[in-house]
C-alpha positions in Angstrom: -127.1 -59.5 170.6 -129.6 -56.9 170.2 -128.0 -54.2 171.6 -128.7 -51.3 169.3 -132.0 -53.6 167.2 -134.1 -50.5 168.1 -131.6 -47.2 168.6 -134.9 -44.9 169.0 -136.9 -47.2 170.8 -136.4 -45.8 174.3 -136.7 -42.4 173.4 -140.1 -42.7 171.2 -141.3 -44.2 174.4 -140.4 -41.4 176.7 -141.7 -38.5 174.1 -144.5 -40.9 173.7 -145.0 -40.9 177.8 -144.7 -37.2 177.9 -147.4 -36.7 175.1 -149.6 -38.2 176.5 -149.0 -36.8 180.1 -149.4 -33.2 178.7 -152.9 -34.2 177.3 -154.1 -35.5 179.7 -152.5 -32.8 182.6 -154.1 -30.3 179.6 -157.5 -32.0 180.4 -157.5 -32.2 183.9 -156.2 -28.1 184.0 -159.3 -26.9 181.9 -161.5 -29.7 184.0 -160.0 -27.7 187.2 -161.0 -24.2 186.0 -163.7 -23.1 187.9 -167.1 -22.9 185.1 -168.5 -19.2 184.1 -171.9 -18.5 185.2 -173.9 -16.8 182.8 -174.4 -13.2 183.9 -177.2 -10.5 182.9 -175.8 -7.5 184.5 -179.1 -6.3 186.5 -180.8 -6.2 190.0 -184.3 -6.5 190.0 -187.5 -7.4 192.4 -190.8 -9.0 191.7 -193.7 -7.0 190.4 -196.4 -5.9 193.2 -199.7 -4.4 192.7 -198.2 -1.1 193.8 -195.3 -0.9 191.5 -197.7 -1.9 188.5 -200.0 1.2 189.3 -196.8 3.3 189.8 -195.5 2.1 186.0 -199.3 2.0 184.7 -198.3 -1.6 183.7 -200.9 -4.3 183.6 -199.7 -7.1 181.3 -199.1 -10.2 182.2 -195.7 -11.4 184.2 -193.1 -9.0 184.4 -190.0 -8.2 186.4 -188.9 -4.9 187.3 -184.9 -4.0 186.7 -184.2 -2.0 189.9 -180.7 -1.7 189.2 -178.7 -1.8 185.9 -174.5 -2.7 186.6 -172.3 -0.1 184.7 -171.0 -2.0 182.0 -172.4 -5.4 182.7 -174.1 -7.2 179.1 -178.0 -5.7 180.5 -176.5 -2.0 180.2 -174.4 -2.5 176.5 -177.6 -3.6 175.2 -179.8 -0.6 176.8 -181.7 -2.1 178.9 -182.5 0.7 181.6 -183.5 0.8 185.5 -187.4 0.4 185.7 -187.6 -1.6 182.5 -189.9 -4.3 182.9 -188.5 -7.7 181.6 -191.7 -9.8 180.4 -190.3 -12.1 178.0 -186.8 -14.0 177.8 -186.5 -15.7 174.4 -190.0 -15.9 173.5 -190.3 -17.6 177.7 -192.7 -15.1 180.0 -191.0 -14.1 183.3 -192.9 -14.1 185.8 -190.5 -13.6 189.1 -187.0 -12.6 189.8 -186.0 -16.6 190.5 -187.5 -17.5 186.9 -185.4 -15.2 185.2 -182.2 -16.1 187.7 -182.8 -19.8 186.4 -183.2 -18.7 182.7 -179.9 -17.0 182.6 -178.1 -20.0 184.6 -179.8 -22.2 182.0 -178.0 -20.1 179.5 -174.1 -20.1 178.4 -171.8 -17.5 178.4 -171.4 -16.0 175.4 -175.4 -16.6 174.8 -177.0 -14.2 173.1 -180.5 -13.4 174.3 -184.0 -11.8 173.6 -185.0 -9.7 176.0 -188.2 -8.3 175.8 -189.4 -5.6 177.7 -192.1 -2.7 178.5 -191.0 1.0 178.4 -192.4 3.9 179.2 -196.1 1.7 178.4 -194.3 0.4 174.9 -192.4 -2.7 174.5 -189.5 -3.1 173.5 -187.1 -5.7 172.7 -183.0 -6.2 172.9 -180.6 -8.2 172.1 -177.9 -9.0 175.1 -174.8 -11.2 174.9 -174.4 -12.6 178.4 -171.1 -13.0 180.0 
């Protein structure tokens, strides 16, 4: 009779069972978590004529930051309201919707080059998205 031939065998099963149910339920939790989108921290409109003469800007591209959010990546890295973005990692920016689909393209946690004019100088920051 083999009554006791494997004493463990049931319970290694059952840990075995519940091993693998916690990996996989593990998986599926982190595969439930809603995913991060990249965020710069700014508001900003498209470059007209008019606001190029007002900022005596006549480069090429170019977004204007309208609005910097307190404590959002844009601000830690000193970007400033009226800053005009004209590069994104080397890229030029040419509307608000380009630079929207950079920063989607992007991770959280991505660091970036932002690249900007001043005051008629450029300028260029480094900003961690989040």
């Amino acid at each position: 009779m083999r009554k006791n031939a494997a004493p463990f065998g049931r319970s290694a099963l059952i840990a075995g069972l519940l091993l693998v149910a916690g990996v996989v339920g593990a998986t599926v939790a982190r595969a439930a978590e809603p995913a991060r989108t990249p965020w710069l921290g700014v508001y900003m409109q498209e470059l007209t004529t008019e606001l190029r003469d007002g900022l005596d800007y006549d480069g090429p591209g170019g977004v204007i930051v309208s609005r910097v959010v307190p404590g959002g990546p844009a601000e830690k890295a000193g970007l400033r309201r009226d800053d005009v973005i004209v590069r994104m990692d080397g890229r030029l920016v040419d509307t608000p919707e380009e630079l929207s689909g950079m920063i989607r393209a992007a991770r959280v946690g991505a660091k970036l080059r932002v690249q900007v004019v001043r005051d008629g100088e450029r300028r260029t920051f480094d900003v961690t998205l989040t």
